[in-house]
C-alpha positions in Angstrom: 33.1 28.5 15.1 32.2 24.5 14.6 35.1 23.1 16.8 34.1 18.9 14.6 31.8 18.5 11.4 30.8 15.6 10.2 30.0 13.7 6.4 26.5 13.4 8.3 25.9 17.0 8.4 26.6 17.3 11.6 28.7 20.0 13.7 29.9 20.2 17.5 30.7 23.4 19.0 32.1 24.4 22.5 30.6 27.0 24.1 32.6 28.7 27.4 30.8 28.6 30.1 32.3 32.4 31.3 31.0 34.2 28.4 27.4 32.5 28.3 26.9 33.7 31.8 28.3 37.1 30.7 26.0 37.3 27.1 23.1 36.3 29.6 24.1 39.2 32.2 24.3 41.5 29.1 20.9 40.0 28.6 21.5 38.8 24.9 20.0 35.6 24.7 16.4 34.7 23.9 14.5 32.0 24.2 15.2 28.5 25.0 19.4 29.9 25.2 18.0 32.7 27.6 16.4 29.7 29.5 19.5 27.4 29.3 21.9 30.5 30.4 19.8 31.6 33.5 20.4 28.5 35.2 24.4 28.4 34.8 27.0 29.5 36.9 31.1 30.1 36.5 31.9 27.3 38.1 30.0 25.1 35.7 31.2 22.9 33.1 31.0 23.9 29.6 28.3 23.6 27.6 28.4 21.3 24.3 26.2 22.1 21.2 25.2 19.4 18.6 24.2 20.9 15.3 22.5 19.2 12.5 22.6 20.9 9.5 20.4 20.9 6.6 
């Protein structure tokens, strides 16, 4: 779900820090997310994704 697009082809999406940590438990994720993920923790603050779309 893009949460902001924009006329630059652009897109913003908020990503819950809760279920990332739970997708990585699940182990889910690869690459660079997988790398991303193992570092969080709950009590972090969100995580914001910029895409740019073609």
């Amino acid at each position: 779900m893009i949460n902001y697009s924009s006329r630059n082809d652009y897109g913003v999406v908020n990503l819950d820090i809760v279920s990332l940590v739970d997708y990585y438990n699940a182990d889910r994720f690869t690459g660079a997310l997988k790398e991303l993920a193992s570092t969080l923790d709950e009590e972090d603050n969100g995580v914001v994704m910029v895409l740019k779309f073609k």
